[in-house]
TORZA-741990 format. One record per atom (N, C-alpha, C): residue number from 1; residue in three letters; atom name; x, y, z. Coordinates in steps of 0.001 Angstrom, whole numbers, padded with zeros to 6 digits. Atoms other than C-alpha are relative to their C-alpha. Layout:
<pt n="NUM" res="ala" atom="CA" xx="X" yy="Y" zz="Z"/>
...
//
This chain:
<pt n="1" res="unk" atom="N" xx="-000850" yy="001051" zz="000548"/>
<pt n="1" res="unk" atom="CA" xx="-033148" yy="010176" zz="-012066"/>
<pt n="1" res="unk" atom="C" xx="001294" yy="-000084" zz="000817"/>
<pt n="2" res="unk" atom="N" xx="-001257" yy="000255" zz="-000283"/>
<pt n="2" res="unk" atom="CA" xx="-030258" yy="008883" zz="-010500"/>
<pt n="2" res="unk" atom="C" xx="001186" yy="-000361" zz="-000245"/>
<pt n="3" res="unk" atom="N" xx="-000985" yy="000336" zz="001005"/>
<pt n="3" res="unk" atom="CA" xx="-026845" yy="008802" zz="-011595"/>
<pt n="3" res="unk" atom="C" xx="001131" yy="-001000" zz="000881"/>
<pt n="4" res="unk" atom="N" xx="-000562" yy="000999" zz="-000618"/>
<pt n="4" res="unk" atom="CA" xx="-025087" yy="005973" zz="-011176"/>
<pt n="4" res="unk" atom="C" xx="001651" yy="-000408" zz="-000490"/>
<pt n="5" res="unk" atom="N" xx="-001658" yy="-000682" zz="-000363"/>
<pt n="5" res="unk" atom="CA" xx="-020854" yy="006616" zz="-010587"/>
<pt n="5" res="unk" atom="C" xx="000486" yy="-002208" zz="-000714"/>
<pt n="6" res="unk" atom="N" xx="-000776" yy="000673" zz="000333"/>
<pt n="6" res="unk" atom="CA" xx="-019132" yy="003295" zz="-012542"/>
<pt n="6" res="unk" atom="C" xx="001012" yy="-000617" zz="000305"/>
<pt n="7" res="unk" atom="N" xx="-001560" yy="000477" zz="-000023"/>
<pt n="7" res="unk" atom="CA" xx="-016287" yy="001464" zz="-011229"/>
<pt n="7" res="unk" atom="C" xx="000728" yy="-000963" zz="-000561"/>
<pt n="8" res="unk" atom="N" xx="-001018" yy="001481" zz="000761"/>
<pt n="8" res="unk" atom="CA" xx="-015738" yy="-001791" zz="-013206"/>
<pt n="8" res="unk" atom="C" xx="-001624" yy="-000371" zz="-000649"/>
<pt n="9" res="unk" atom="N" xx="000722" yy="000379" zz="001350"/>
<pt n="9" res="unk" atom="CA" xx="-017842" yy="-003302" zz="-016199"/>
<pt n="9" res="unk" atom="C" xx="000251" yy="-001546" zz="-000055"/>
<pt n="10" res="unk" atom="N" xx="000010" yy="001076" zz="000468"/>
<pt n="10" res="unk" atom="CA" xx="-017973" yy="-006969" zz="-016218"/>
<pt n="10" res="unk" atom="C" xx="000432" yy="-000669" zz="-001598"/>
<pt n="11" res="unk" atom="N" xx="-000036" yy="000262" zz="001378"/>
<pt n="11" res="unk" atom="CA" xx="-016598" yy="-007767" zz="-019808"/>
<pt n="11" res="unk" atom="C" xx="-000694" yy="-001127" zz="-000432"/>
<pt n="12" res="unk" atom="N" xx="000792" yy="001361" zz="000600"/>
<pt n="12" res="unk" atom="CA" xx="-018133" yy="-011501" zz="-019635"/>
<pt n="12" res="unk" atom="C" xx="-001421" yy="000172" zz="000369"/>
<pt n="13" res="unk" atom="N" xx="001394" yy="-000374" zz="-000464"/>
<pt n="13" res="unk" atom="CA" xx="-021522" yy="-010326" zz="-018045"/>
<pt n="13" res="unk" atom="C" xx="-000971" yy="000854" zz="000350"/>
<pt n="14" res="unk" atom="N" xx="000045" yy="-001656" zz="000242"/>
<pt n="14" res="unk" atom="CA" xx="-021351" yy="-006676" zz="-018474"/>
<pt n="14" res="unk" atom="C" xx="-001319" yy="000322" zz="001517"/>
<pt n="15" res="unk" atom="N" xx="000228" yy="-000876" zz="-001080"/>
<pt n="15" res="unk" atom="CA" xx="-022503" yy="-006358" zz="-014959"/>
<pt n="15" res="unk" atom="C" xx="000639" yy="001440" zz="000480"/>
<pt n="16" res="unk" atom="N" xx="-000501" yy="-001106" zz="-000790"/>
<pt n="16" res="unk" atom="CA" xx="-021773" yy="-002962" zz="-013262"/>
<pt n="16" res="unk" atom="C" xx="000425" yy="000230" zz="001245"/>
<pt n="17" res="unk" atom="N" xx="-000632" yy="-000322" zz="-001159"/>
<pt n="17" res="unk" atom="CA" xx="-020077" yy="-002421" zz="-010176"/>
<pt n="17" res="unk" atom="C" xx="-000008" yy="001275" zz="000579"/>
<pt n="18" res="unk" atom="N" xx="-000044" yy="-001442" zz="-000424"/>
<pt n="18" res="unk" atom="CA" xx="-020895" yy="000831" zz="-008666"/>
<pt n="18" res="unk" atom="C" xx="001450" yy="000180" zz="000761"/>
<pt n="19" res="unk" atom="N" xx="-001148" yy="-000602" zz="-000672"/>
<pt n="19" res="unk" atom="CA" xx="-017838" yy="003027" zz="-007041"/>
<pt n="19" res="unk" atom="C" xx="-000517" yy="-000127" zz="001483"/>
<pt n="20" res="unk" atom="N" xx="000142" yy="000353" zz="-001893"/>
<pt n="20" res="unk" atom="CA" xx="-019904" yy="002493" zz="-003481"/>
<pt n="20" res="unk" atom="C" xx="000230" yy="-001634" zz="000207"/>
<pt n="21" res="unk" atom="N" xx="-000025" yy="001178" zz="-000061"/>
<pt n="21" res="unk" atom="CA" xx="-020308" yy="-001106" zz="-004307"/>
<pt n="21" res="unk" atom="C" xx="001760" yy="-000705" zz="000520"/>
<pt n="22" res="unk" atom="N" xx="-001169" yy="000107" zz="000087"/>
<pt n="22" res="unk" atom="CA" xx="-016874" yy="-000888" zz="-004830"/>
<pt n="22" res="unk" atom="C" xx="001086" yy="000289" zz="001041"/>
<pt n="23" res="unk" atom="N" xx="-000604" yy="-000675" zz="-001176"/>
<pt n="23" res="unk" atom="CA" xx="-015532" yy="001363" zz="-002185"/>
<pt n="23" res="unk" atom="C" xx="-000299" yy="-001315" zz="000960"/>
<pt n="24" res="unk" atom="N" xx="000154" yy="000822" zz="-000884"/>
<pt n="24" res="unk" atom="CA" xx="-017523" yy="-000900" zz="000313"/>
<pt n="24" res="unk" atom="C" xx="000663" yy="-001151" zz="000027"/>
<pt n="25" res="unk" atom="N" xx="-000875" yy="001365" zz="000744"/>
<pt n="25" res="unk" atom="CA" xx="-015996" yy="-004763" zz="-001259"/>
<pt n="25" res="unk" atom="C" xx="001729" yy="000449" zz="000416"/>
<pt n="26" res="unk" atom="N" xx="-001229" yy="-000136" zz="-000404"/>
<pt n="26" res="unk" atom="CA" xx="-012601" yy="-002851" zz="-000855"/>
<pt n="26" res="unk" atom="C" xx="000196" yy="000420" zz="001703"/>
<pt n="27" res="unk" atom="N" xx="-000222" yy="-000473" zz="-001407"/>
<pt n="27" res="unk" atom="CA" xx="-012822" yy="-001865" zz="002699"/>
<pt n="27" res="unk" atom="C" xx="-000351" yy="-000933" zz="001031"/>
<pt n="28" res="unk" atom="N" xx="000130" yy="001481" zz="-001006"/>
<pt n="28" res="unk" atom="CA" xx="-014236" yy="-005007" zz="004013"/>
<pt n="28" res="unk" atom="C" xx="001516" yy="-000843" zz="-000049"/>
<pt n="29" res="unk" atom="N" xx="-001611" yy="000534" zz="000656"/>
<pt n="29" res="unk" atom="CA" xx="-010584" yy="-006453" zz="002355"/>
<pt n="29" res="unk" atom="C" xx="000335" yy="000541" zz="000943"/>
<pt n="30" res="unk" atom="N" xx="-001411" yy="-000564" zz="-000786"/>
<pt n="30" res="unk" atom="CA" xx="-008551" yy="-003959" zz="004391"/>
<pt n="30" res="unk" atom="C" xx="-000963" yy="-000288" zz="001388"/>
<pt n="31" res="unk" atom="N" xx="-000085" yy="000330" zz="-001325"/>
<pt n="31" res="unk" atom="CA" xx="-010519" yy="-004440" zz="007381"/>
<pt n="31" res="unk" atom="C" xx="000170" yy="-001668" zz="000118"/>
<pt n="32" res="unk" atom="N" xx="-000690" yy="001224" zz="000017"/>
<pt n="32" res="unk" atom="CA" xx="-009805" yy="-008138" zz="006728"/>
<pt n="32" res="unk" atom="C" xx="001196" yy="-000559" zz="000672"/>
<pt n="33" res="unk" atom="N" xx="-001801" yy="-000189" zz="000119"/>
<pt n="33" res="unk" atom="CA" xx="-006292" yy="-008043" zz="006378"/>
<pt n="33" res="unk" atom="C" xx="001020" yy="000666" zz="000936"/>
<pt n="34" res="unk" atom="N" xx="-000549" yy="-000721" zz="-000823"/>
<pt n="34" res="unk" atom="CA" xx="-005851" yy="-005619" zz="009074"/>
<pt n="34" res="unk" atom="C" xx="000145" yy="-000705" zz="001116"/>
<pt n="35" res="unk" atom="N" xx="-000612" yy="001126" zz="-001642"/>
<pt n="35" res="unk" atom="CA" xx="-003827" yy="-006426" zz="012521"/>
<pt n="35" res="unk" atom="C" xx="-001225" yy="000753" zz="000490"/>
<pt n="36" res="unk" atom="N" xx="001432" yy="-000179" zz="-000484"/>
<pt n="36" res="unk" atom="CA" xx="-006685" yy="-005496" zz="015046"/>
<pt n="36" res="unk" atom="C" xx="000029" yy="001329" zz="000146"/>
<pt n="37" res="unk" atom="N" xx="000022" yy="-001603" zz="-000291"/>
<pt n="37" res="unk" atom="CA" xx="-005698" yy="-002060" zz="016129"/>
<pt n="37" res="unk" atom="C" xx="000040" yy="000843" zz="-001353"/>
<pt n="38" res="unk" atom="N" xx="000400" yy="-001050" zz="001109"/>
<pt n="38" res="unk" atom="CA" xx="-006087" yy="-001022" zz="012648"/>
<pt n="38" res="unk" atom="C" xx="-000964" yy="-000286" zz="-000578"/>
<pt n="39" res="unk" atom="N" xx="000969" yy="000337" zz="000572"/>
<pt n="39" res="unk" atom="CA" xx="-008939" yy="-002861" zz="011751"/>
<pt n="39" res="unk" atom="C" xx="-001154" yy="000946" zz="-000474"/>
<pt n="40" res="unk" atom="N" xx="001219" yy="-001127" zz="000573"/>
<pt n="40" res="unk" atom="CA" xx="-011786" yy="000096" zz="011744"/>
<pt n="40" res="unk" atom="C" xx="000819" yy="001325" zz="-000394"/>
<pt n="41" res="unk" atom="N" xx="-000775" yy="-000931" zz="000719"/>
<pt n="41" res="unk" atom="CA" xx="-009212" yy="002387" zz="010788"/>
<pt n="41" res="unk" atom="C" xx="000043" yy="000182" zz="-001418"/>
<pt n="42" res="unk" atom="N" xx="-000046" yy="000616" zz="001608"/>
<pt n="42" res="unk" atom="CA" xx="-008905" yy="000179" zz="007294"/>
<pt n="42" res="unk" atom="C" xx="-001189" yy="000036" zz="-000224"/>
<pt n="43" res="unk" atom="N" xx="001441" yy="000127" zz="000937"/>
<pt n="43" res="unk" atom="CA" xx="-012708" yy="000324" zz="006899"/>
<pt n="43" res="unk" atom="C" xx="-000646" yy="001370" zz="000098"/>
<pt n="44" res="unk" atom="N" xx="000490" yy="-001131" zz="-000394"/>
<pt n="44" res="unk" atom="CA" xx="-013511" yy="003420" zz="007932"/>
<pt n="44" res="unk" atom="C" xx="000643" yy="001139" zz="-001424"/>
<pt n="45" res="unk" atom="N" xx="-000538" yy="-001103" zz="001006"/>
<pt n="45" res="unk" atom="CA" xx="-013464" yy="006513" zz="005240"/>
<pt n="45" res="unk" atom="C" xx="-000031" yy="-000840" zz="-001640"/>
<pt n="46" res="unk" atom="N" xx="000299" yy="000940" zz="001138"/>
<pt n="46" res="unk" atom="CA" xx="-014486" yy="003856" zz="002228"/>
<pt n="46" res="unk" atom="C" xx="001660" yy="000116" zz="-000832"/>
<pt n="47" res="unk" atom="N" xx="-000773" yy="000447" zz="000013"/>
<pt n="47" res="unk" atom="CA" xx="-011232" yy="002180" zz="002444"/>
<pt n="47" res="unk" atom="C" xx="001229" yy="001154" zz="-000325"/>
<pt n="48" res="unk" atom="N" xx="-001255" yy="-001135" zz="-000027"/>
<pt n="48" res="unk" atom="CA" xx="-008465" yy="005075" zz="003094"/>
<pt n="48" res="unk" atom="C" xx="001326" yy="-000645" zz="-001140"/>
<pt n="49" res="unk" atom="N" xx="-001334" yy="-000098" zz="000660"/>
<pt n="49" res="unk" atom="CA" xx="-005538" yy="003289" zz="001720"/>
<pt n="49" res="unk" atom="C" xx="-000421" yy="-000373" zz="-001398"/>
<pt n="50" res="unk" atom="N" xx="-000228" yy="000009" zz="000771"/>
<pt n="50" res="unk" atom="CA" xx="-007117" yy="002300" zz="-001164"/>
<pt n="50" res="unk" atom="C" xx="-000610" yy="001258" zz="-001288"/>
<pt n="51" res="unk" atom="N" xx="000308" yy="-001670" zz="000758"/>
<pt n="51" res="unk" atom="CA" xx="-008437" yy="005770" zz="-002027"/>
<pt n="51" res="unk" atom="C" xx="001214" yy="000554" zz="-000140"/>
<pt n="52" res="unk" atom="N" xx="-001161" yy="-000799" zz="000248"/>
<pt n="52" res="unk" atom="CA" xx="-004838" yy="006701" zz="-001529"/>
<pt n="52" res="unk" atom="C" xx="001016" yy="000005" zz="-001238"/>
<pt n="53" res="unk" atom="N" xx="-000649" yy="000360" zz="001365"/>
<pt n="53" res="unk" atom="CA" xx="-003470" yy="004634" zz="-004659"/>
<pt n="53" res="unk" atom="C" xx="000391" yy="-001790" zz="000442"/>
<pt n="54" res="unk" atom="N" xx="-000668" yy="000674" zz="-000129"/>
<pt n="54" res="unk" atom="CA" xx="-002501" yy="001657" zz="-002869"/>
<pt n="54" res="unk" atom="C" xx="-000706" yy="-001356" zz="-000638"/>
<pt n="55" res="unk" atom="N" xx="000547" yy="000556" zz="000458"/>
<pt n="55" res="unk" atom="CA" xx="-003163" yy="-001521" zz="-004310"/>
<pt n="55" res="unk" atom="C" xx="-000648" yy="-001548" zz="001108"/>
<pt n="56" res="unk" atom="N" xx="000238" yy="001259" zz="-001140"/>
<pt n="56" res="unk" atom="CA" xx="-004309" yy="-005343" zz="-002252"/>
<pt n="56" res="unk" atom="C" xx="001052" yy="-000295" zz="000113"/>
<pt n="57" res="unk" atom="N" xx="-001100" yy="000612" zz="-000094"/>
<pt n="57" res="unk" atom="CA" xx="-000955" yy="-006430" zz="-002523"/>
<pt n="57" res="unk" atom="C" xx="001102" yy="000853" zz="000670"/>
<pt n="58" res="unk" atom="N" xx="-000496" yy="-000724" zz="-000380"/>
<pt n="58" res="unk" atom="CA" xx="000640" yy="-003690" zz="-001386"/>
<pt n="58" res="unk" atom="C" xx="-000270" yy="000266" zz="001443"/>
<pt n="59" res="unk" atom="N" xx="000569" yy="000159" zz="-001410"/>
<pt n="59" res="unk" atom="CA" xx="-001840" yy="-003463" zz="001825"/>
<pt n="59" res="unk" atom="C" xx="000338" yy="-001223" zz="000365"/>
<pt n="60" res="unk" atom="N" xx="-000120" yy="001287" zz="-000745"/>
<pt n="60" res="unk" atom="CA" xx="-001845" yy="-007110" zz="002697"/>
<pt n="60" res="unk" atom="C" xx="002056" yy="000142" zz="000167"/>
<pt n="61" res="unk" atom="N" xx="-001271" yy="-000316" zz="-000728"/>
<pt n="61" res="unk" atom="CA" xx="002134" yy="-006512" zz="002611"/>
<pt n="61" res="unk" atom="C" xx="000504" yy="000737" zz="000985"/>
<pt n="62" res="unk" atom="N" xx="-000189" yy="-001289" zz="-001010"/>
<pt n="62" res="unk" atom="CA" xx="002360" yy="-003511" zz="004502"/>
<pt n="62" res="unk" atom="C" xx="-000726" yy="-000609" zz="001637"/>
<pt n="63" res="unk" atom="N" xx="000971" yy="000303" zz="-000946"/>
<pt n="63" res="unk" atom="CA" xx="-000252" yy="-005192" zz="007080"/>
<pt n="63" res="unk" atom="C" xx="001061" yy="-000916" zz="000837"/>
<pt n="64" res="unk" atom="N" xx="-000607" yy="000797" zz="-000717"/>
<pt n="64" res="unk" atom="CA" xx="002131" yy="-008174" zz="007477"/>
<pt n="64" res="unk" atom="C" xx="001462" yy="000665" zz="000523"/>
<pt n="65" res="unk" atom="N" xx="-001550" yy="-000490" zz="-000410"/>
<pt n="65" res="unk" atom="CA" xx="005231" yy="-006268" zz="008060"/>
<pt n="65" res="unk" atom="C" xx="-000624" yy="000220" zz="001474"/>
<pt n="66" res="unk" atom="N" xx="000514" yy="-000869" zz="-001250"/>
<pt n="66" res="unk" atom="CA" xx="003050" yy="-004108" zz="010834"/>
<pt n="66" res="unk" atom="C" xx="-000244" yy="-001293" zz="001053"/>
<pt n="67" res="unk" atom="N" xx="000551" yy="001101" zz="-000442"/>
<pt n="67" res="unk" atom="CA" xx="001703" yy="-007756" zz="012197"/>
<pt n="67" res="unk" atom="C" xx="001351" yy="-000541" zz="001052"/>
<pt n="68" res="unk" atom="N" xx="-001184" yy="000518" zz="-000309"/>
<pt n="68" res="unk" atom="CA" xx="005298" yy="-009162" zz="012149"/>
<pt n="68" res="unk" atom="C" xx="000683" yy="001179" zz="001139"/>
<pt n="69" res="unk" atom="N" xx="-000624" yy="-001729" zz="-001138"/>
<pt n="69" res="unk" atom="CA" xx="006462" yy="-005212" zz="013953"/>
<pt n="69" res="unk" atom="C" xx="-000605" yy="-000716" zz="001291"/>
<pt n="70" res="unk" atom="N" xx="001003" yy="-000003" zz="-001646"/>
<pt n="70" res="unk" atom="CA" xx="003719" yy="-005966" zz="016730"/>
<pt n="70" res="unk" atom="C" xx="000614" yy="-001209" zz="000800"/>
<pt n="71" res="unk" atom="N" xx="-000378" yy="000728" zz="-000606"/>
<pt n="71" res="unk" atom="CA" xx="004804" yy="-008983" zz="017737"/>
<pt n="71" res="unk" atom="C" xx="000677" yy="-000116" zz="000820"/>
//
């Protein structure tokens, strides 16, 4: 049997969202969002910053500061 790790519950369609489903969906985001030289950095490690606590809004900010830096 396989056990299957929870990350979000659909309340209107009580779908399930696995934590890989999940991990993966968030790490495509940060490699999104990322300037290029951090792009596989942000996807790599099923999404580092947001295993760290950080939230989308917080990355996509942080991204544009770094964006705006590079320039």
């Amino acid at each position: 049997m396989e056990i299957v790790y929870k990350a979000h519950i659909n309340e209107a369609t009580k779908q399930i969202q696995t934590v890989k489903e999940h991990s993966e969906n968030t790490a495509g985001w940060c490699r999104k969002f990322a300037i290029p030289v951090l792009k596989d950095f942000m996807y790599d490690g099923d999404s580092a910053p947001h295993t760290l606590g950080f939230t989308f809004d917080k990355c996509k900010a942080i991204w544009l500061l770094l964006k705006i830096a590079a320039a």
